[in-house]
Every structure is written in C-alpha cells, then in structure tokens.
C-alpha atoms as a printed R data frame, in Angstrom:
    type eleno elety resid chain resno       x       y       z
1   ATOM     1    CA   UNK     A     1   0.952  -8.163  12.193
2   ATOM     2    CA   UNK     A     2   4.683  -7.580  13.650
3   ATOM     3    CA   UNK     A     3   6.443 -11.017  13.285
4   ATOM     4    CA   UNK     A     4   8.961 -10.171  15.507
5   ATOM     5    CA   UNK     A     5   6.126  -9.972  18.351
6   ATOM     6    CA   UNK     A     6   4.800 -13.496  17.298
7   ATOM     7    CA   UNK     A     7   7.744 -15.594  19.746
8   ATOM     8    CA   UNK     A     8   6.161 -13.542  22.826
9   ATOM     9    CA   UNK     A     9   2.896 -14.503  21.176
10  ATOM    10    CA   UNK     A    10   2.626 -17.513  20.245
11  ATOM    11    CA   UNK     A    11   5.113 -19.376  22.048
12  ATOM    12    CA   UNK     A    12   7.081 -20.756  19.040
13  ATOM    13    CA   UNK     A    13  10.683 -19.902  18.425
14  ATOM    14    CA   UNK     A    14  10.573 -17.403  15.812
15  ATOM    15    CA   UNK     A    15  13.327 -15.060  14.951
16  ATOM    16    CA   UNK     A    16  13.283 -11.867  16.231
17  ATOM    17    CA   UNK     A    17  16.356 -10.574  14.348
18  ATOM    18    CA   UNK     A    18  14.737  -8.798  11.972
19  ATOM    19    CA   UNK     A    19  10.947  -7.364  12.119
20  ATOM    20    CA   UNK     A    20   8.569  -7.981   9.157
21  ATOM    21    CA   UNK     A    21   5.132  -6.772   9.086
22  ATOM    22    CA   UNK     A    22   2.230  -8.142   6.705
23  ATOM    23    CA   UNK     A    23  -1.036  -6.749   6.481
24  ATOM    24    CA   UNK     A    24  -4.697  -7.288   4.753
25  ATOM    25    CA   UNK     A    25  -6.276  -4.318   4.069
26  ATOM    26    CA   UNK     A    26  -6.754  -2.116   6.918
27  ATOM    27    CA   UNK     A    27  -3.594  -4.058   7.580
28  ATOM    28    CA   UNK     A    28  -2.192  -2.863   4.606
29  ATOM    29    CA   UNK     A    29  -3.339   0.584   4.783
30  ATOM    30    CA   UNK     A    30  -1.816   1.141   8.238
31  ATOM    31    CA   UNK     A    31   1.215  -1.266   7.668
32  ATOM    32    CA   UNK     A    32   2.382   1.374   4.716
33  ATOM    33    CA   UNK     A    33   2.466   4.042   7.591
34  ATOM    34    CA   UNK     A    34   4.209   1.597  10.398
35  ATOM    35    CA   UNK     A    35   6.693   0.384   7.571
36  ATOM    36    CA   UNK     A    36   8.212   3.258   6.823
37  ATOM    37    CA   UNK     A    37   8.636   4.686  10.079
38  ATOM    38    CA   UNK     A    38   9.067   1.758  11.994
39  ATOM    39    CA   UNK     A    39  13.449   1.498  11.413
40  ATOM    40    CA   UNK     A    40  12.958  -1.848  13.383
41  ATOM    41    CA   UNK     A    41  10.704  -3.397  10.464
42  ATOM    42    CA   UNK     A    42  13.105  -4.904   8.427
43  ATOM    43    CA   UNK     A    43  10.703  -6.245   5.355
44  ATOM    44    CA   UNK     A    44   6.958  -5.422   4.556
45  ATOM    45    CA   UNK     A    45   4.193  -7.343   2.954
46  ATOM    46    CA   UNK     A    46   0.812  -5.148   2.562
47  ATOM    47    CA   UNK     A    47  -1.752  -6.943   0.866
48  ATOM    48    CA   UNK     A    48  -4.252  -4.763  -0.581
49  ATOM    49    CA   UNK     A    49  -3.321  -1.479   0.509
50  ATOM    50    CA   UNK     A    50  -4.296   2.126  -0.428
51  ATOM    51    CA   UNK     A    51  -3.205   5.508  -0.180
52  ATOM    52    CA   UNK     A    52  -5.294   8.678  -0.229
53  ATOM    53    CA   UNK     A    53  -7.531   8.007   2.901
54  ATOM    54    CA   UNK     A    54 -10.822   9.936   1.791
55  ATOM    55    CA   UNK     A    55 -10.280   8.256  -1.872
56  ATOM    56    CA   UNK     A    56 -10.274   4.779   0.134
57  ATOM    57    CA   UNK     A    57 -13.728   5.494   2.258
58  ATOM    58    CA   UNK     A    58 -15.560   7.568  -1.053
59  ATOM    59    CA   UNK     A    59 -15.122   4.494  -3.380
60  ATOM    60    CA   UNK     A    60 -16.267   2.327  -0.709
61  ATOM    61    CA   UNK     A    61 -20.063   1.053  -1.374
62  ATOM    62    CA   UNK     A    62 -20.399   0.415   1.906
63  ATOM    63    CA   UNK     A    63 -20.015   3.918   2.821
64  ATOM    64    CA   UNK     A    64 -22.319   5.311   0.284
65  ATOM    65    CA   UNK     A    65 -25.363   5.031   2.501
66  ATOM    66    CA   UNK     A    66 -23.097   6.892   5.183
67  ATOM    67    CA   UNK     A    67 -22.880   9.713   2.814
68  ATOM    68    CA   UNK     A    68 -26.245  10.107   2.383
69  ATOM    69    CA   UNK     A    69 -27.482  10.105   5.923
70  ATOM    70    CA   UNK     A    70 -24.653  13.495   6.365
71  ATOM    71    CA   UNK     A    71 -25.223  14.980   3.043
72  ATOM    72    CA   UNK     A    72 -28.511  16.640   1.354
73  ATOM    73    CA   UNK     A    73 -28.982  14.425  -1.986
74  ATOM    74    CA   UNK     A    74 -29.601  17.501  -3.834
75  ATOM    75    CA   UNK     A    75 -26.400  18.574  -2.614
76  ATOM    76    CA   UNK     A    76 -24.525  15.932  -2.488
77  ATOM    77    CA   UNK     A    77 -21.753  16.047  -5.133
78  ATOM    78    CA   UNK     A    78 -20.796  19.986  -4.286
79  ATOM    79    CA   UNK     A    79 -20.667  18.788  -0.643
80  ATOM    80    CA   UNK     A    80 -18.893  15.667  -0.316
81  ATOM    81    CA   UNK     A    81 -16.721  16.926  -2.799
82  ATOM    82    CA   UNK     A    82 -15.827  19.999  -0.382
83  ATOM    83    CA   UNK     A    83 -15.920  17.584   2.581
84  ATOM    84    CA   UNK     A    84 -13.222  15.308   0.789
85  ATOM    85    CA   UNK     A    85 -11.377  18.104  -0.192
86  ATOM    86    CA   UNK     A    86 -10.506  19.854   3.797
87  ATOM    87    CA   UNK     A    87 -10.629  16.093   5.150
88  ATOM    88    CA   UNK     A    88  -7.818  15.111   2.961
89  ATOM    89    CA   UNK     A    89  -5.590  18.134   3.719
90  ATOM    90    CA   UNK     A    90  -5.617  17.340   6.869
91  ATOM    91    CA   UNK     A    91  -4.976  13.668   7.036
92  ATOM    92    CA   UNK     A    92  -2.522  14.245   4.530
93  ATOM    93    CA   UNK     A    93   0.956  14.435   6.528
94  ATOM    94    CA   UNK     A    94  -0.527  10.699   7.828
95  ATOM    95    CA   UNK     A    95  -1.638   9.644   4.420
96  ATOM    96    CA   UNK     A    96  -0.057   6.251   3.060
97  ATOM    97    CA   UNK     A    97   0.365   7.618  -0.180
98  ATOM    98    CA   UNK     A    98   2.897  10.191   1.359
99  ATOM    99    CA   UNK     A    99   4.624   8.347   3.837
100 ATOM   100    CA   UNK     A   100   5.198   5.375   1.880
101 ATOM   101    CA   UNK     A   101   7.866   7.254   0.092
102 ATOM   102    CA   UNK     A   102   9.965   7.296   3.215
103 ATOM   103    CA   UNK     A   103  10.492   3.197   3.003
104 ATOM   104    CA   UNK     A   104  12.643   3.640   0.364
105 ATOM   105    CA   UNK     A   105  14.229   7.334   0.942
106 ATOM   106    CA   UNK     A   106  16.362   4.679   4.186
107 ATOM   107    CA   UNK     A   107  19.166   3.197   3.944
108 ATOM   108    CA   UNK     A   108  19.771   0.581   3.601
109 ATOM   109    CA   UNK     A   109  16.308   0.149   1.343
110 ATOM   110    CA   UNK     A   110  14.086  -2.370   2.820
111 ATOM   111    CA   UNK     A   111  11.820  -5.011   1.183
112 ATOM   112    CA   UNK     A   112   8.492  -4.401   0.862
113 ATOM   113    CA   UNK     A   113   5.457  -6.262  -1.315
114 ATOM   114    CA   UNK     A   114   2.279  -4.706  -2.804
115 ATOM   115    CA   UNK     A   115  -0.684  -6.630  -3.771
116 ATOM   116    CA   UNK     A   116  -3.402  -5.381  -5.266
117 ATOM   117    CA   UNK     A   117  -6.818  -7.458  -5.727
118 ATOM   118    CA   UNK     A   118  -8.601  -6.116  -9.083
119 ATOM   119    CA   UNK     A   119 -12.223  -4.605  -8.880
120 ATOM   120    CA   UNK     A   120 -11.641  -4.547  -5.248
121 ATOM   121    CA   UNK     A   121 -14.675  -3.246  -3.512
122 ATOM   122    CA   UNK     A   122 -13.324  -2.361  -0.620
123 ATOM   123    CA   UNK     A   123 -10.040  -0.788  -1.379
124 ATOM   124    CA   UNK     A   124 -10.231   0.558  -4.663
125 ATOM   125    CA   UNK     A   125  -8.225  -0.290  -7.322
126 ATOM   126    CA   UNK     A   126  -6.904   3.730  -7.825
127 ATOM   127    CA   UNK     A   127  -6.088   3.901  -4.412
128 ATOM   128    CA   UNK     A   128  -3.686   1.100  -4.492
129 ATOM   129    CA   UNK     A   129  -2.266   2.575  -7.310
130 ATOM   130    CA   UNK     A   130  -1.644   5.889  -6.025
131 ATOM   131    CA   UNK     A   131   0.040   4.345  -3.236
132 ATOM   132    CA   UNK     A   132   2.732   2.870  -6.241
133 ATOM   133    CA   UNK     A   133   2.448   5.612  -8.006
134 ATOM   134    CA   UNK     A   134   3.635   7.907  -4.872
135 ATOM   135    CA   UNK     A   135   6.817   5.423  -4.547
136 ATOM   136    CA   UNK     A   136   7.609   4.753  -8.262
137 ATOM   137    CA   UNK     A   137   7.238   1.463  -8.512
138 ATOM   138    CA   UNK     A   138   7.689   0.037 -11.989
139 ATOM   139    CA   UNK     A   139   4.807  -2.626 -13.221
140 ATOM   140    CA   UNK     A   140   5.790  -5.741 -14.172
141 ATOM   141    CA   UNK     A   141   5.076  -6.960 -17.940
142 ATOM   142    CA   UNK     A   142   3.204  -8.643 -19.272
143 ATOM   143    CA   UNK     A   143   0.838  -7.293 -16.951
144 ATOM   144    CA   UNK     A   144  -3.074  -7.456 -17.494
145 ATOM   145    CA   UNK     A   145  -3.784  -4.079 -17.544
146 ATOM   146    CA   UNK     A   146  -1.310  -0.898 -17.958
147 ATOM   147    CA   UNK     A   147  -1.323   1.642 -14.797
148 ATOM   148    CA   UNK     A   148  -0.524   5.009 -16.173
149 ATOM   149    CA   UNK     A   149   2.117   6.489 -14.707
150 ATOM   150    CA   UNK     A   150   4.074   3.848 -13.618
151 ATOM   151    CA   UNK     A   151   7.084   2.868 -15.615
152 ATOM   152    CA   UNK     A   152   7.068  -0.713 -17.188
153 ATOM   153    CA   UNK     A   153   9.738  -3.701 -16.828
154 ATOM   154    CA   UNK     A   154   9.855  -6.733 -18.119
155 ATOM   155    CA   UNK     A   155   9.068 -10.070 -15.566
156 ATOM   156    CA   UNK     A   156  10.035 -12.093 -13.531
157 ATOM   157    CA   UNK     A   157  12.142 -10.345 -10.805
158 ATOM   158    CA   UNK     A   158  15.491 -11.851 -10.819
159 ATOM   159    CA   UNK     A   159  17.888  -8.972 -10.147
160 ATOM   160    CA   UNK     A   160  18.844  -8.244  -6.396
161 ATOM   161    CA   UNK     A   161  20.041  -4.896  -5.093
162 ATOM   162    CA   UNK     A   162  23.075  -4.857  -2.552
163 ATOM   163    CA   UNK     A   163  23.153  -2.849   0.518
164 ATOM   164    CA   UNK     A   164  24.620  -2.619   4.002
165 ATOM   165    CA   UNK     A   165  21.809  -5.030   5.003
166 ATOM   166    CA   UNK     A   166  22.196  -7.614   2.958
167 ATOM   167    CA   UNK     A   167  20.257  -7.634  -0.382
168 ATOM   168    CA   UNK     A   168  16.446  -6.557  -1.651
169 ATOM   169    CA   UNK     A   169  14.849  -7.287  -4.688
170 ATOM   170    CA   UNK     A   170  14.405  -3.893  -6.729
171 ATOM   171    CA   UNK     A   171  11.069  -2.067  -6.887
172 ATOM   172    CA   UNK     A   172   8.849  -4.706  -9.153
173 ATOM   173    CA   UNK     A   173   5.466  -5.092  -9.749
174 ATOM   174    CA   UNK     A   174   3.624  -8.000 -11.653
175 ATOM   175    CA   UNK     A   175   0.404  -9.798 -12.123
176 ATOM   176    CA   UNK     A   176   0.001 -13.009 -10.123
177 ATOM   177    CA   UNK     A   177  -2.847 -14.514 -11.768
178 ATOM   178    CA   UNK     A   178  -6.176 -12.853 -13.517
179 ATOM   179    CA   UNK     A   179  -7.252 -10.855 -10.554
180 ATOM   180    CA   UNK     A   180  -4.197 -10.048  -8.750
181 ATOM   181    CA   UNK     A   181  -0.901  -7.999  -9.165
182 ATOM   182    CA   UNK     A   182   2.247  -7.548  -6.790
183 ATOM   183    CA   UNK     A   183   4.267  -4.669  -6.638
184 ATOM   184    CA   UNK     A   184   7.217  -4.690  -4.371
185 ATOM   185    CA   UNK     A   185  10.582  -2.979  -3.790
C-alpha cells in the first residue's frame, strides 16, 4: 500500500511528503519491483517478500496440484524443470530479485525493510533470501540460522548513513523473534 495515497483515501491528514510503501506478500513481492523504480517512494517495508518468480510458485504447495493437472507424472521433473527454466528467462528483466538491486544503486539510498517468516509455506524461505542475497544485505547476529552468502554483522542496528535526504539506517538484517528475521537497508 502507497501511504502517500492514504490522505485521498482515507480522509485523515497524513503526510504526503514523502511516499512509503509496505507490503505482505504478494505485497511484498510486487512492492520490491514498485520500490525501486518508483523515485517518489521514499522508504519501503516488504514483509515477506521473494525474488525469483517461478522459485516462488514451484515451492508453493498450493500449486503442486496445478503442476500435475499440466504435466505427465512420469514426466514431471524433466518438464517442469524445462518449463521453469524458459519461464524464468523471460520474467527475469521483471524479477524482484533483479530489480531490487536498483533501490540501493539511487541516490540518495532509500530505506527499505525485509522480513522474512521461517518455514513459510507460501513464500519460501530461499526465495526471500535470494531477494537479500541479490542486494547484499548483511544478516544480523546472533541470528537463528546462518544464510550462506550473506555477510554477517553484529546486532542491533545503531549506525545511520548520511545522505542528501536525510539519513537511512545501513543494510541490516536480524532475527525478531524464533520465527522471524528483518533485513533492511
């Protein structure tokens, strides 16, 4: 959701100033694309958000019946894996897990939060973390579990990063409690 449309909205007096988008899941998914080309979203908040589209749908359970209704079991695998394959090259240039990047290749760098649920069902753990992966993100100690290939610092976030827009807190990424873990810029 756009906070700066919420005034026109809902009525209330809301800044307008500066846009900020938070989103839940799909939310999250498409907010990662409409952050970092948006220039007039100032901060970000995607809650549970993946990269690697086909990745997102394929470790779905819900979708596995989907699968099966398109592909011949005694196919399957060879299929589906061919399927994935051409359907990812061509959402690719649309894909999260590559635009992403862009959020923090502006200037001034822009806020932005990451929160991953874990053993999410729906949006699978590895696609989140491709998505931080893709941006560089460091995780946040101590942290529940490691994420391999992202670069480790030590919690909480205190240190702020100047820019012509004021200040953002560096790329972070922690664990909030026993089944969730922020990551944010």
């Amino acid at each position: 959701m756009l906070f700066r449309s919420w005034a026109a909205a809902s009525g209330l007096a809301i800044s307008e100033e500066d846009g900020a988008y938070l989103g839940q899941s799909l939310g999250g998914i498409i907010g990662s694309s409409t952050c970092a080309m948006d220039p007039a979203i100032a901060r970000c908040a995607l809650n549970v958000p993946g990269g690697r589209l086909v990745e997102i749908v394929r470790g779905n359970a819900a979708y596995a019946t989907l699968m099966n209704i398109y592909f011949d079991p005694e196919d399957q695998d060879a299929d589906i894996e061919l399927f994935s394959a051409m359907a990812q090259t061509i959402v690719d240039p649309a894909d999260p897990a590559v635009v992403l990047r862009r959020l923090f290749d502006r200037s001034p760098a822009r806020p932005v939060l990451v929160q991953e649920a874990i053993h999410d069902g729906t949006v699978v753990n590895q696609t989140t973390e491709v998505l931080a992966r893709s941006t560089a993100i460091p995780l946040l100690t101590p942290s529940l579990e490691d994420i391999t290939g992202l670069a480790t610092e030590p919690a909480p976030v205190e240190d702020n990063v100047s820019g012509d827009g004021g200040s953002a807190t560096d790329r972070k990424s922690t664990r909030l409690n026993s089944s969730h873990q922020i990551i944010s810029y």
